[in-house]
N, C-alpha and C positions, 0 to 999 in steps of 0.2 A: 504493500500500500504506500502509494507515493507521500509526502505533505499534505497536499491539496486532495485528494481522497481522502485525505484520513481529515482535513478541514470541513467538507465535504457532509460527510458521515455525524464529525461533531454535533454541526447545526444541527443537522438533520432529525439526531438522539435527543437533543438538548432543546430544541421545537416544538416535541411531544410534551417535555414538562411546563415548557416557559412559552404557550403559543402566540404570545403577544409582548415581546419584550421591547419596551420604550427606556426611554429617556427618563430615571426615577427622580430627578430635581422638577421643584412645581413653577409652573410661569404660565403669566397670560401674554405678554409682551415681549419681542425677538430679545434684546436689549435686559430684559429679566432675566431671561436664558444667559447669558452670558456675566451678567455680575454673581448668580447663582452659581456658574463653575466655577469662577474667580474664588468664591467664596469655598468652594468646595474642596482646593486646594489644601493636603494634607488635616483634613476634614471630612468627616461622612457625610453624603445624601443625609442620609433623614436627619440631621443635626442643622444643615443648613434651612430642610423645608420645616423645620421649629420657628425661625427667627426671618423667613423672608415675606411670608406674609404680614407681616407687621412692620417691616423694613419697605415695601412696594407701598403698603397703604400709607407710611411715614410720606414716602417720598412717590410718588405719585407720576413722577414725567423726570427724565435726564436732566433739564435745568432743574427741579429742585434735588436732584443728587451733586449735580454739578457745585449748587448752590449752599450745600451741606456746612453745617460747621464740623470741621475736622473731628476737634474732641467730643462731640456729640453723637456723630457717625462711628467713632471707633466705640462707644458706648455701646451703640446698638448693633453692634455684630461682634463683640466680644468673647460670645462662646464659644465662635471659632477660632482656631488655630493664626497667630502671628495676623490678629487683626488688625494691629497697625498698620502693616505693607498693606495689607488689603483693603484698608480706608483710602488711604491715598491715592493705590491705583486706581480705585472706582470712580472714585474723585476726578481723576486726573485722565480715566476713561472717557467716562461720561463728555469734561469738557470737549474733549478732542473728536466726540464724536458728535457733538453740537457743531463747532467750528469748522471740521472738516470734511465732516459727512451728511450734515444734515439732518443729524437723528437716527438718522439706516447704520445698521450694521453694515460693513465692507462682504463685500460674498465671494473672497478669495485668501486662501490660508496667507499668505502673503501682506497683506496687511491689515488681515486680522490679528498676526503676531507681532505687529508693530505698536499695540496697542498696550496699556499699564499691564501689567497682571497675566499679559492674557501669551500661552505657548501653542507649542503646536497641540496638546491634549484638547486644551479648551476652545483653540479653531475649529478642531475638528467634528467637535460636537454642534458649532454654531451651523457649520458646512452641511451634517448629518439631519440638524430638527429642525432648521432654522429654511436653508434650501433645499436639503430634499437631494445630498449629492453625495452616494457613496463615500466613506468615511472611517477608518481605521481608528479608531479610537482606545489612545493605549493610558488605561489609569493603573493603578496599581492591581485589583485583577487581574485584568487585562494581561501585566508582566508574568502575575504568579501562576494564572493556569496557561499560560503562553509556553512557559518553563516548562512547567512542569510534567503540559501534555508531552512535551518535546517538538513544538514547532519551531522556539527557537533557545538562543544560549545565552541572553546577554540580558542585563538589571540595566541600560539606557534603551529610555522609552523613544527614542528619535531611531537607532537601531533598529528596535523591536517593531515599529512599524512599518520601515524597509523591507523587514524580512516580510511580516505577513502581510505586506502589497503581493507578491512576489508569491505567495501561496494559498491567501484564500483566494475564491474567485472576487471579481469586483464587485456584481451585484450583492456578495454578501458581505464585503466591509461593514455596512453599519449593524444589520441584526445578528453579526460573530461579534461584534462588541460588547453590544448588549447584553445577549448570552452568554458572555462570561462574566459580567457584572452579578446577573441573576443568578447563574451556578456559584460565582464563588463566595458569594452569601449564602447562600443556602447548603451546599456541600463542599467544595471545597475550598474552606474555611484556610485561614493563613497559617495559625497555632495547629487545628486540630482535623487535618481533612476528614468526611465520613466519606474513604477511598471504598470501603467494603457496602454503603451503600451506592456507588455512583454508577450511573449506566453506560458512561464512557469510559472507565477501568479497565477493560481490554484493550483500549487504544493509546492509555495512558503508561508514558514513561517511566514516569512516579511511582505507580501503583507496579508496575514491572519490576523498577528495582527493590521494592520494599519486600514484593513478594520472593522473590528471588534472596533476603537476607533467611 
């Protein structure tokens, strides 16, 4: 079984459980979607969708996040991770995307990553929910059952989405992301995989070596 076959196969396994895998951060607005990854940043999904309903209804439109006071703003996103950087860049987002864009998000990895905060992970996501354009989306998941199944060998997520350009098909970029966001919540956990419940465990490297101790 090649890469891409056994990529293939994955989805395909992982489809039956998870047959509708989205995007788990909450937004009504493109521009939501994108301070919500920012936020997300060495941060969980459901940690952020605790504090962004309250933070969108704070701040209502780009100029009044632009318009933000600083210590105020780092106030109200404090339960996540290094919210400092994270105020600033939103801050410092938002203006840039008043001034230069018009309010629209940019619809190109390119200078989507020119923007505060924001990498090739959280382009990628804007590219996947936002346009609608196949999307490799590598979060930490993403790395550890990437690893793990054996599709590839490296802890740099710019790497890791080379390699699996290059091996799932393209129409399946954004929903092989997903699905590994969804499995590796739900089975294979970082600390504690449940390898001996998982339905991809024959295909898995992981689960190969362990068995084989």
């Amino acid at each position: 079984m090649t890469k891409t076959q056994k990529a293939i196969y994955v989805v395909e396994k992982l489809l039956k459980l998870y047959p509708d895998p989205k995007c788990t951060l909450k937004y009504n607005k493109p521009y939501e979607l994108l301070i919500a990854t920012i936020l997300a940043a060495q941060s969980t999904d459901e940690r952020v969708n605790k504090i962004t309903p309250k933070l969108f209804k704070k701040y209502p439109s780009l100029e009044h996040i632009a318009n933000a006071d600083l210590e105020e703003l780092e106030e109200d996103i404090k339960s996540v991770g290094f919210y400092k950087n994270k105020a600033k860049n939103i801050k410092e987002t938002a203006k840039l995307l008043l001034e230069k864009y018009n309010g629209m998000l940019p619809d190109n990895i390119e200078e989507l990553t020119t923007l505060k905060g924001v990498g090739r992970k959280t382009a990628n996501v804007v590219m996947a929910n936002i346009y609608g354009v196949p999307s490799v989306i590598v979060d930490t998941h993403c790395m550890r059952l990437s690893n793990r199944i054996g599709f590839v060998s490296s802890k740099d997520p710019d790497k890791i989405e080379i390699e699996l350009r290059k091996i799932v098909p393209r129409d399946m970029y954004t929903v092989f992301s997903n699905l590994m966001v969804y499995h590796g919540r739900a089975v294979c956990k970082a600390r504690k995989p449940k390898c001996n419940e998982c339905v991809i465990n024959n295909v898995c490297d992981f689960y190969s070596s362990q068995s084989d101790l």
